[in-house]
C-alpha positions, 0 to 999 in steps of 0.5 A, a space after each residue: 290115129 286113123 293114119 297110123 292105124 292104116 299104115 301100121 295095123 299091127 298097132 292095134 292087135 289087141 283090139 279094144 284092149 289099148 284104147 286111151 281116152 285120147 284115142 277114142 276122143 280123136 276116133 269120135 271127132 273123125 265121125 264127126 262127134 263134138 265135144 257137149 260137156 264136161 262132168 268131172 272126170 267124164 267127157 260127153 260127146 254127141 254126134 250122129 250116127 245111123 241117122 241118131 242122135 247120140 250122146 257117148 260118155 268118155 272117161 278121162 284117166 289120163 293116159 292109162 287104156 280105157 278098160 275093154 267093158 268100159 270100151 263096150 260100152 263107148 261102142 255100144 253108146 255111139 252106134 258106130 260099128 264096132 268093125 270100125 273101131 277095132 280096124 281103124 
């Protein structure tokens, strides 16, 4: 995603309003999160991020966009900035 992203940033104008589970999946690995377990419908992830260990939880709903107070948290959850995540 990165990569279409920076060729095509007018692919993601709405910010975290069209964020789908794959995309946020593929953007957490990039950072170097790896995938813990499985709940359910919800996918754990840990990783590291400012020096912290941090666990984010991704639902999985197929391919409907995550919704944006959903995305606040995922944001919140993994300490990466949220500058990145809305410019790829």
């Amino acid at each position: 995603m990165r990569l279409i992203c920076s060729v095509f940033p007018e692919l993601m104008p709405n910010g975290i309003f069209n964020w789908t589970f794959s995309d946020v999946v593929e953007f957490l690995k990039e950072h170097g999160f790896q995938l813990n377990h499985v709940n359910a419908s919800h996918y754990y992830y840990i990783g590291h991020a400012e020096k912290i260990m941090r666990q984010v939880c991704v639902p999985f709903h197929s391919t409907k966009s995550i919704k944006p107070r959903t995305m606040n948290g995922i944001i919140l959850q993994s300490g990466i900035p949220k500058k990145e995540w809305l410019y790829c």
